[in-house]
ZABA-347099 format. One record per residue (C-alpha): residue number from 1; residue in three letters; x, z, y. Coordinates in steps of 0.5 Angstrom, whole numbers. Layout:
# residues N
(node NUM,'Ala',(X,Z,Y))
...
//
This chain:
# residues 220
(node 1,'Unk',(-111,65,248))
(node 2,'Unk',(-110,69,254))
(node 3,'Unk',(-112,77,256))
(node 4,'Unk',(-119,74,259))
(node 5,'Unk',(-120,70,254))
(node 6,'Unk',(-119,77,249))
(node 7,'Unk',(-124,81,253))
(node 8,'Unk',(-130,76,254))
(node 9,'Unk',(-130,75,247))
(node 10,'Unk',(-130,83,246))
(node 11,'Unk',(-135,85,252))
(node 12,'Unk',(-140,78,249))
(node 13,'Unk',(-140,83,242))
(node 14,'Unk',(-141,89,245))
(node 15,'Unk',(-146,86,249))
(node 16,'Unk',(-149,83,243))
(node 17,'Unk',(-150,90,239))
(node 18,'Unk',(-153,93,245))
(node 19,'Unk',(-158,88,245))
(node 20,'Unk',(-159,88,238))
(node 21,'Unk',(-158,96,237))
(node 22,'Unk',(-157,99,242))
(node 23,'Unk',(-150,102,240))
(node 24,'Unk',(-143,98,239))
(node 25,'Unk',(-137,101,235))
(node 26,'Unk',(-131,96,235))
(node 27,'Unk',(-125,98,231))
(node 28,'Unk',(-118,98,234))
(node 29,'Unk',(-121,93,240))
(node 30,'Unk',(-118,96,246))
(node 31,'Unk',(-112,91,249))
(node 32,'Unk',(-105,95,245))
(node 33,'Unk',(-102,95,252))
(node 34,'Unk',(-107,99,255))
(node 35,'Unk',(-107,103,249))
(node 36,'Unk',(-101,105,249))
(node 37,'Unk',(-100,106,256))
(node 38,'Unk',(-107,111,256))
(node 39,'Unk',(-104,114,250))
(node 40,'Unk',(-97,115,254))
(node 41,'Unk',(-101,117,260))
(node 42,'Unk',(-105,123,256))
(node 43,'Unk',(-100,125,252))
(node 44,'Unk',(-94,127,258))
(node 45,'Unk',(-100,131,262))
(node 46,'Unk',(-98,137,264))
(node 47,'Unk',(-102,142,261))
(node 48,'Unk',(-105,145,267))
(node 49,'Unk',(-109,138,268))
(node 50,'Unk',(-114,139,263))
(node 51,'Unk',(-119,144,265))
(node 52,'Unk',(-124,147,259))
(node 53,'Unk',(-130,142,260))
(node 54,'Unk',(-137,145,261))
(node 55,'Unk',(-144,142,260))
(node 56,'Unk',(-149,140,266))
(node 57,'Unk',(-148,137,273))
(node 58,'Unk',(-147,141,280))
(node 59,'Unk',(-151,147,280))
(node 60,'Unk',(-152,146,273))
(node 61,'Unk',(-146,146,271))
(node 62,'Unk',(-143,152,266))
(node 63,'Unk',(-138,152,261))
(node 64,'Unk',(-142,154,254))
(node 65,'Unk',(-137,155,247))
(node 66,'Unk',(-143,155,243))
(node 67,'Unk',(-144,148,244))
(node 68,'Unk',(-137,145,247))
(node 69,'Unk',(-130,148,246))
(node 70,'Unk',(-126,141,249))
(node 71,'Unk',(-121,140,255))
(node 72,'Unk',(-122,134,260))
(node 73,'Unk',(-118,131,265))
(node 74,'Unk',(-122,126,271))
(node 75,'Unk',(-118,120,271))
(node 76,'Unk',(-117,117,278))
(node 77,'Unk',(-113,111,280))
(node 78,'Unk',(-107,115,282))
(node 79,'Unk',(-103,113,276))
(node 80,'Unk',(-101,107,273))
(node 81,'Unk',(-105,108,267))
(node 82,'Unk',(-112,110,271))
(node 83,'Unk',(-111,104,275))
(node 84,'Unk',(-110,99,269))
(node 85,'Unk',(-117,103,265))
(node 86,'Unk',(-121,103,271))
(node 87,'Unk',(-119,96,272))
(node 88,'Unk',(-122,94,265))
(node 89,'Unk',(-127,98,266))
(node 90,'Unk',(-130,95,272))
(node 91,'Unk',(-129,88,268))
(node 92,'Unk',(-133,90,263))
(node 93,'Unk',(-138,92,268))
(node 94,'Unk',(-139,86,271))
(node 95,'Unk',(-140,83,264))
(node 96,'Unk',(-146,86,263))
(node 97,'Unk',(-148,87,269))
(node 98,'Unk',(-148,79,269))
(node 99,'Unk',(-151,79,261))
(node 100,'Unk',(-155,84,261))
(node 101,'Unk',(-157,85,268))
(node 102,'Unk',(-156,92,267))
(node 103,'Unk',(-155,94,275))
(node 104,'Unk',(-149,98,273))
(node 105,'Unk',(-146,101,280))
(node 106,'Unk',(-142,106,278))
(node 107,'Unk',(-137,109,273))
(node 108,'Unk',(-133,116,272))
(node 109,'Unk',(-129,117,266))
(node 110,'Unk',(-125,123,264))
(node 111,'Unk',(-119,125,258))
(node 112,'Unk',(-123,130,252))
(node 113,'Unk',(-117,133,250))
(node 114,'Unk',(-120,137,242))
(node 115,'Unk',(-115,141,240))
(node 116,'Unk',(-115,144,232))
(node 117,'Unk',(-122,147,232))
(node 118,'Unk',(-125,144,237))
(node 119,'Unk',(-132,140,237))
(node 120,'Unk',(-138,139,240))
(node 121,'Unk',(-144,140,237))
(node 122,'Unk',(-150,135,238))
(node 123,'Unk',(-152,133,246))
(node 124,'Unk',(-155,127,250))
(node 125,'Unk',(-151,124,256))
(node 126,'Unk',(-157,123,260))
(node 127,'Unk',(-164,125,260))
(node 128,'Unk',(-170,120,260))
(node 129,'Unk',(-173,120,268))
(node 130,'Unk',(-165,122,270))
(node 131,'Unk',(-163,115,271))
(node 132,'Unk',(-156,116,272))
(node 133,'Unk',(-152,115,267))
(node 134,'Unk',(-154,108,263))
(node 135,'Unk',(-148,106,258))
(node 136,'Unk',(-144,112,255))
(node 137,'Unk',(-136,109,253))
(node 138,'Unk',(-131,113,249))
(node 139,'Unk',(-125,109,246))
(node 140,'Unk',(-120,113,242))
(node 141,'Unk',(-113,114,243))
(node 142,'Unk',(-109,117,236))
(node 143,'Unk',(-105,114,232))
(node 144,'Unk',(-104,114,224))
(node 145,'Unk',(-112,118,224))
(node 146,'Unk',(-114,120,217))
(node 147,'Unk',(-121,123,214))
(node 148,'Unk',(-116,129,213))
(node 149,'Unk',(-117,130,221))
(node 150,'Unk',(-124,131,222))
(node 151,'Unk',(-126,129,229))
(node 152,'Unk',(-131,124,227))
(node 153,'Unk',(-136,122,233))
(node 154,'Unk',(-143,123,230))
(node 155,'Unk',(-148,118,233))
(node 156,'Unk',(-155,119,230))
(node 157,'Unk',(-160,113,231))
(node 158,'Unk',(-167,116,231))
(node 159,'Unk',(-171,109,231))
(node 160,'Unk',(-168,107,225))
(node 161,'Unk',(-171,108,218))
(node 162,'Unk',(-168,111,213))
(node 163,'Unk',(-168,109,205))
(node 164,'Unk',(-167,114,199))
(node 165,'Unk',(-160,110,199))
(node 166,'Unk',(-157,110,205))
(node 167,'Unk',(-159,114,211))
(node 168,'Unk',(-159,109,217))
(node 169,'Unk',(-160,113,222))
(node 170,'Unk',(-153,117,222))
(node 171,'Unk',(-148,112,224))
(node 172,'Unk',(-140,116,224))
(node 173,'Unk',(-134,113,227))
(node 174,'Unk',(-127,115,226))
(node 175,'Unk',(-123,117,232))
(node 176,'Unk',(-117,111,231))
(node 177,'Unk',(-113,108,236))
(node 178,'Unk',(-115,104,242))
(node 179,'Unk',(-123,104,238))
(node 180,'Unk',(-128,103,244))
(node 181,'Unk',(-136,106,241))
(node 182,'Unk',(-141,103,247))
(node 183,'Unk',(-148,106,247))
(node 184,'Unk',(-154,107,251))
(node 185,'Unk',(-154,114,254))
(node 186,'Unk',(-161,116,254))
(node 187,'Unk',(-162,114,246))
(node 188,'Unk',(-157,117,242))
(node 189,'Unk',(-155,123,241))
(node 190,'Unk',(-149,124,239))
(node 191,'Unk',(-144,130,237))
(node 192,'Unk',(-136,132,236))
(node 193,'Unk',(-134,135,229))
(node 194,'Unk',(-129,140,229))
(node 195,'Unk',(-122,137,229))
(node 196,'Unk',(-116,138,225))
(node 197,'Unk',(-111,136,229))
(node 198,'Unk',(-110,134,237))
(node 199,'Unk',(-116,129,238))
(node 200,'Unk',(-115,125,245))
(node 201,'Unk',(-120,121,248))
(node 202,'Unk',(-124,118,254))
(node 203,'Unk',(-131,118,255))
(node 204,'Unk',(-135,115,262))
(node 205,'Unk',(-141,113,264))
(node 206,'Unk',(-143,107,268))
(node 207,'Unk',(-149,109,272))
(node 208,'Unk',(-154,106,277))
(node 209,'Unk',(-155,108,285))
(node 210,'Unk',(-160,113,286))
(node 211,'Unk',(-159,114,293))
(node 212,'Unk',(-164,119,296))
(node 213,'Unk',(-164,120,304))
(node 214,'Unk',(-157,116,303))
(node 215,'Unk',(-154,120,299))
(node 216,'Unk',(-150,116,293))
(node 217,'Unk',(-150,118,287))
(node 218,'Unk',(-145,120,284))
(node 219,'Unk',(-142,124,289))
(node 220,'Unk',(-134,122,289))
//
């Protein structure tokens, strides 16, 4: 079975779940060669790459440890492991864009780096009426992880009912090496618990094209 055929049956599941759930957690299912070669990238950046992250956009934007105290690194195609990412995720793309219809038209994407204490408390990625960011994708990038390390995502589904014996409505995702969780970025809300270790990750969004008096949004 080639690479092709690996990811067509992956980007078919998480399709699926999206259509059935709205959200798509697959353990450990990025390709161990972009795993690996992510992991290597993100670990031997400086230090100076990473800048405390911020919440909002543009003039919205301001850096708030109340509510996230992680570090990001943009990832661009100017490494052999930002080529290879971007890559994928633009196969993934025109996937669902093929499956779903979804007009993806965009993506950015950048590395969180959690040292220990780090969270970030419950949010959204995008507001309904904002129509930016349609799909939120976060793959995972450590090694030997344990419950001992705290770092779990939390994604709460409000639309789901709850039972006096399982709370449907919480879903947690241990943050293993080369996981990929997929979710519509309007519907969940989600959150970081306070990490025990170095916690490293990508987070992206596929977003439509909002051009107005041809401006593209995102800006570059």
């Amino acid at each position: 079975m080639t690479h092709s055929d690996d990811d067509n049956a992956l980007f078919e599941s998480i399709a699926n779940d999206i259509v059935e759930k709205g959200y798509s957690i697959s353990p450990c299912a990025l390709p161990d060669e972009l795993s690996n070669l992510l992991l290597q990238y993100i670990t031997e950046l400086p230090d100076e790459n990473f800048k405390r992250a911020g919440i909002g956009r543009a003039k919205e934007h301001s850096i708030n440890e109340l509510i996230r105290t992680d570090e990001i690194s943009w990832i661009t195609s100017n490494s052999e492991a930002g080529c290879a990412w971007i890559k994928w995720s633009q196969s993934l793309q025109a996937y669902l864009n093929r499956r779903l219809f979804l007009g993806l038209f965009s993506f950015e994407s950048h590395f969180s780096h959690y040292a220990n204490g780090d969270f970030y408390k419950k949010h959204k990625d995008a507001f309904i009426g904002e129509g930016n960011r349609v799909l939120s994708v976060v793959v995972y990038l450590n090694q030997d992880w344990t419950a001992a390390d705290g770092g779990e995502l939390v994604i709460y589904d409000d639309k789901s009912a709850d039972s006096s014996i399982v709370d449907n409505s919480i879903i947690t995702v241990t943050p293993n090496f080369g996981t990929i969780v997929v979710f519509l970025s309007e519907e969940f809300p989600h959150e970081v618990l306070p990490a025990r270790r170095d916690r490293y990750s990508i987070a992206g969004w596929f977003r439509l094209n909002n051009s107005i008096a041809n401006n593209i949004d995102p800006p570059s």
